[in-house]
Structure formats: C-alpha cells, structure tokens
C-alpha positions in Angstrom: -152.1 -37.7 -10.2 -148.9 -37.7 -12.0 -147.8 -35.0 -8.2 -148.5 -37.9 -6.4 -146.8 -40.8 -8.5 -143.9 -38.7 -8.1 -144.0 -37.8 -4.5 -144.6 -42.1 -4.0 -141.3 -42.5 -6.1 -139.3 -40.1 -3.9 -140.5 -41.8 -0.9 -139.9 -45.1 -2.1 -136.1 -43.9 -3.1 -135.8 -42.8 0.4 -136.9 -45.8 2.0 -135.1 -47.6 -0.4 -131.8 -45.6 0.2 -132.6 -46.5 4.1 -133.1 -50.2 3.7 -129.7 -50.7 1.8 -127.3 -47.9 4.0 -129.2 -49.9 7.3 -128.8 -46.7 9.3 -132.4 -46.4 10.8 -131.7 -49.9 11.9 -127.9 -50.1 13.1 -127.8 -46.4 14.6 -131.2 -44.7 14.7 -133.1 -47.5 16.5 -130.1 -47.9 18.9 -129.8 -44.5 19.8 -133.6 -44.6 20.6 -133.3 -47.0 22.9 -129.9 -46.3 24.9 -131.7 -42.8 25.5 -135.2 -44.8 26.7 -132.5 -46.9 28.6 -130.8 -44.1 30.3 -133.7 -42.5 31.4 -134.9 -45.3 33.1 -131.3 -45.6 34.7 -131.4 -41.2 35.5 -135.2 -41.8 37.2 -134.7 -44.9 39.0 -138.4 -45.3 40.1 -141.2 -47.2 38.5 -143.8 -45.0 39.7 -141.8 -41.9 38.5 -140.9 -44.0 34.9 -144.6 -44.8 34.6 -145.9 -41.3 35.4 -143.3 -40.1 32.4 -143.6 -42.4 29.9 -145.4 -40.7 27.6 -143.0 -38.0 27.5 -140.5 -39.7 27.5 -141.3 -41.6 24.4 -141.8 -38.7 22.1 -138.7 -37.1 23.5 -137.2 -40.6 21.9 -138.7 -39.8 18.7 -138.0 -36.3 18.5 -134.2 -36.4 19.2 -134.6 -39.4 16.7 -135.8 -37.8 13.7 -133.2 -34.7 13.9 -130.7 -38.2 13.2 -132.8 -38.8 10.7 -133.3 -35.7 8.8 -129.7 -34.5 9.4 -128.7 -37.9 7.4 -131.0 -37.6 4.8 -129.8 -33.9 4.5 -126.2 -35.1 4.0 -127.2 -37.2 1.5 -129.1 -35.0 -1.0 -126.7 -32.3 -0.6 -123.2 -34.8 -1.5 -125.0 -36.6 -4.5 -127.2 -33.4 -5.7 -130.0 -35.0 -5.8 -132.7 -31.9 -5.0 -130.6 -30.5 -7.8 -131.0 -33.1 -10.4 -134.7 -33.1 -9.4 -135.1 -29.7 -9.9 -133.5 -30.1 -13.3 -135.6 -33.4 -14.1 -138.2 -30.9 -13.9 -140.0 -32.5 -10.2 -142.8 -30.2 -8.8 -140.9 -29.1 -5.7 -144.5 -30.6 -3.8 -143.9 -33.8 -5.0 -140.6 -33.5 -3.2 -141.7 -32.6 -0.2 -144.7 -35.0 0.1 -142.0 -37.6 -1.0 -139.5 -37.3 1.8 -142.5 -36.4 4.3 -143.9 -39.7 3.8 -140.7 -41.6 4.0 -139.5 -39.7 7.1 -143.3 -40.7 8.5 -143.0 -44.4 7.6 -139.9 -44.3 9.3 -140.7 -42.6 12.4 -144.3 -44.8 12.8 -142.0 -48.2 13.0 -139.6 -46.2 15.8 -142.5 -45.0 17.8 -144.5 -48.8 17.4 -140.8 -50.3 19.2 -140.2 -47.0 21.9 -143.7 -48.0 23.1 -142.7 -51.5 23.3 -139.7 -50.7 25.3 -141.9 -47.9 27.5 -144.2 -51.1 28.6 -140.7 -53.0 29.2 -138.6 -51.1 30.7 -141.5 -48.1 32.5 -143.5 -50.8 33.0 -146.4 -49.2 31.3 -149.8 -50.2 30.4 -151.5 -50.0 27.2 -155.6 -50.3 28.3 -157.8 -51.7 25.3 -160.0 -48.6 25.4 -157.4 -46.1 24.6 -155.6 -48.4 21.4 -158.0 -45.7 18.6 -156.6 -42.8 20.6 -152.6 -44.1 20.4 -152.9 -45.3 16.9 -154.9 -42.0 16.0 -152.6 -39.7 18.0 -149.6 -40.7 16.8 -150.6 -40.9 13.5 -151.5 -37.5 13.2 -148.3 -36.3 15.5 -146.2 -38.2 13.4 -147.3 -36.4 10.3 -146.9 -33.2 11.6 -143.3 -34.2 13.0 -142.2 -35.3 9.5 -143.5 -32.5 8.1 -141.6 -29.8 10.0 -138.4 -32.2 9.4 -138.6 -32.4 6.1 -139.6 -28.5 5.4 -136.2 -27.8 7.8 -133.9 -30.1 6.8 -134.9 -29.3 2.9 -133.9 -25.1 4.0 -130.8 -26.2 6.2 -129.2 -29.0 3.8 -127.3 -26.6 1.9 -126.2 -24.5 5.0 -122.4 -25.3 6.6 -122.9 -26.2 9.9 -126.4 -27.7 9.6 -125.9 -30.0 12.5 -126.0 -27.9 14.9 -128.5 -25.2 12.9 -130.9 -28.2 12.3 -131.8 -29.0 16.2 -131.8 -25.2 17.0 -135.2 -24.9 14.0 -136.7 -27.6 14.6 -137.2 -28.0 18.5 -138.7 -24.9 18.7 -141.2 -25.8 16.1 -142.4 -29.1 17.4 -142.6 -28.2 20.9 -146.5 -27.6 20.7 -146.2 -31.5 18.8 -143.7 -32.3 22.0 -146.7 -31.6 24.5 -150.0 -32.5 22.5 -148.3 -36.1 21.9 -147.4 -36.1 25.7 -150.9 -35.4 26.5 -152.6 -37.6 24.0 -150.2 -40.2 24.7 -151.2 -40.0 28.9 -155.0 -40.1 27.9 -154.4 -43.3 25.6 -152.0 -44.9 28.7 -154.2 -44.0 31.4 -151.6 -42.4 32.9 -151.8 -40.7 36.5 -155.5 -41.4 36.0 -156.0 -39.8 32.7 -159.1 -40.5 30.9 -159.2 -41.3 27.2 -161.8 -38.2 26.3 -159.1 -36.1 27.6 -156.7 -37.1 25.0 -158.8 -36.3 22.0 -159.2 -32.5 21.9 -155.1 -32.6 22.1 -155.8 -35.0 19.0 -157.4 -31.7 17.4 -154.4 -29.7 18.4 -152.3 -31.9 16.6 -154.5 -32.3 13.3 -154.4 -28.5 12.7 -150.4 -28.0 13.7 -150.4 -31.1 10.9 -152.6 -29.5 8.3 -150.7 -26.2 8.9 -147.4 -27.6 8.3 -148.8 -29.4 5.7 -149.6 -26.9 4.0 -147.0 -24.3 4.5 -144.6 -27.2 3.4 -145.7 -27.8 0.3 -145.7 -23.9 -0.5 -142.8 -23.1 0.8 -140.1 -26.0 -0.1 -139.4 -25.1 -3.7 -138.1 -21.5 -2.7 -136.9 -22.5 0.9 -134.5 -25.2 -1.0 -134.1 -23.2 -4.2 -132.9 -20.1 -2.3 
C-alpha cells in the first residue's frame, strides 16, 4: 500500500507539473495533429486515408509520446528529482508505476482527440459493435506504450544526447505495440472489412507485451537509472 500511495503521488506531480508548464496542450497536442493533418494532405484520397487510419493514429501517438518522455526526461534530470527521490528513500517501483501512469493518462486523452480527428479529417467510422474492442485495445496498448517510455526515458535521461538516443530505443521496442494497435484498431473500425473478432487475439498480443514490460520495468528501473 504505502508502493502504491507513492507511485499515485509521483503521477499526480507529473500530471501536475504538465497542467501548469501547458506543454501537452500547447505543443504535444499540436504536433499530433499537424502530423494527422499532413498525412491527410501526403495521401490525398479518402478511400486511401480511410483504409490507414488506424495506422495512422498510433503513428500519431507514438511520435507523440517520444515528445513526451524526452520532456519529462529533461525535467528530472535539470531539477534532480530521481535523485532527491532516491535519497527520500522512494522504492525505485513506485517511481516507475508513478510516471507510467502519468505518461498513460496522458497519452489516453491524445489518443480519445487523434481518433476524433481520424473520423474528421479520414472520414472514419466508429461502428457501435467494435466501441469494447477500441476502448479495450487501446487501453491495454497504451499501457504497454507508457511503460516502455518510461523504462527508456528513466535509462536515457542522464545520457548527453538523449534526443536522438531516445527515438533510436524506443521505436524498435514498440514496433510489435505499432502493429497489434494497427490491427486491433482496423477490427474495432471495420476497416477494409475487418471484423471485430479479428481484433481481439491482437488484444492478447498486446496484454502480454504489456504485462512483460510491466514487469521488466518495475525490476529493472532502479538499476537502469541508478547506473
């Protein structure tokens, strides 16, 4: 229990740290969208657009999040705060659940506007019967994509040149996220006559990258960031 108040503290620092600095809102969320907005603009055809949505989308998100980790990277390492937690005497799982569920909340409130703007500007369709296996799907992808993040960005935020090291770990890592959530996401959409049972065995795909990453996180901050 007294793991978990911590890693809710942490998170709500994070969030709380995002709220005030307004950089989710006045650059991440921007970003997202010029790059939904220039794809639309590089396809120029609505039955191409529609066909790639999915994709699309959670190429959005993942170019996203390496904004996101790569701030919140430059922020613990200029104010030392992973050091004063260490010192403070933190369990480095705490930590990591902390900034994994604050890099989450994040991410779920890009993903719920990107598929906004995918119905807008793709002119996608979001059928009744496949809402449980969006909402599911990206739930679980989302997890897994905050957990690599926050594992990586927690080994790379004391490295010099972490901006560029950053996107050349994580991509790699998420790529089996990158296609699962492509898939899922098709199945949910209906997309090029998906079905939604197609989508959920891809929703088991993701639930055990998730659980793995889960767990090799929280075993494997403390030294990662320590070191």
């Amino acid at each position: 229990m007294i793991r978990w108040r911590h890693a809710m503290m942490i998170a709500r620092k994070d969030l709380l740290v995002e709220w005030r600095s307004r950089i989710a809102t006045n650059q991440v969320l921007p970003f997202a969208l010029v790059t939904m907005v220039l794809f639309a603009f590089a396809l120029d055809s609505e039955s191409v657009l529609q066909r790639v949505a999915p994709g699309l989308v959670w190429l959005a998100v993942m170019l996203s999040m390496l904004v996101l980790v790569q701030r919140a990277a430059s922020l613990e390492t200029e104010d030392q705060a992973l050091d004063a937690l260490r010192i403070s005497g933190v369990d480095p799982t705490s930590v990591f659940w902390g900034k994994s569920i604050a890099l989450l909340a994040q991410l779920l409130v890009l993903e719920v506007v990107l598929v906004a703007a995918a119905v807008v500007l793709y002119r996608a369709d979001v059928p009744a019967g496949g809402i449980v296996l969006l909402v599911t799907s990206m739930l679980t992808a989302t997890a897994g994509v905050a957990f690599v993040g926050t594992l990586y960005g927690g080994l790379a935020a004391g490295i010099s040149g972490r901006e560029t090291l950053l996107p050349l770990l994580v991509l790699p890592v998420v790529a089996p996220v990158l296609i699962g959530a492509t898939r899922a996401l098709e199945s949910a959409l209906g997309t090029a006559g998906a079905v939604t049972s197609e989508g959920w065995p891809w929703v088991g795909l993701l639930a055990v990258f998730t659980v793995t990453y889960g767990v090799a996180g929280s075993l494997a901050y403390g030294p990662l960031t320590e070191d």
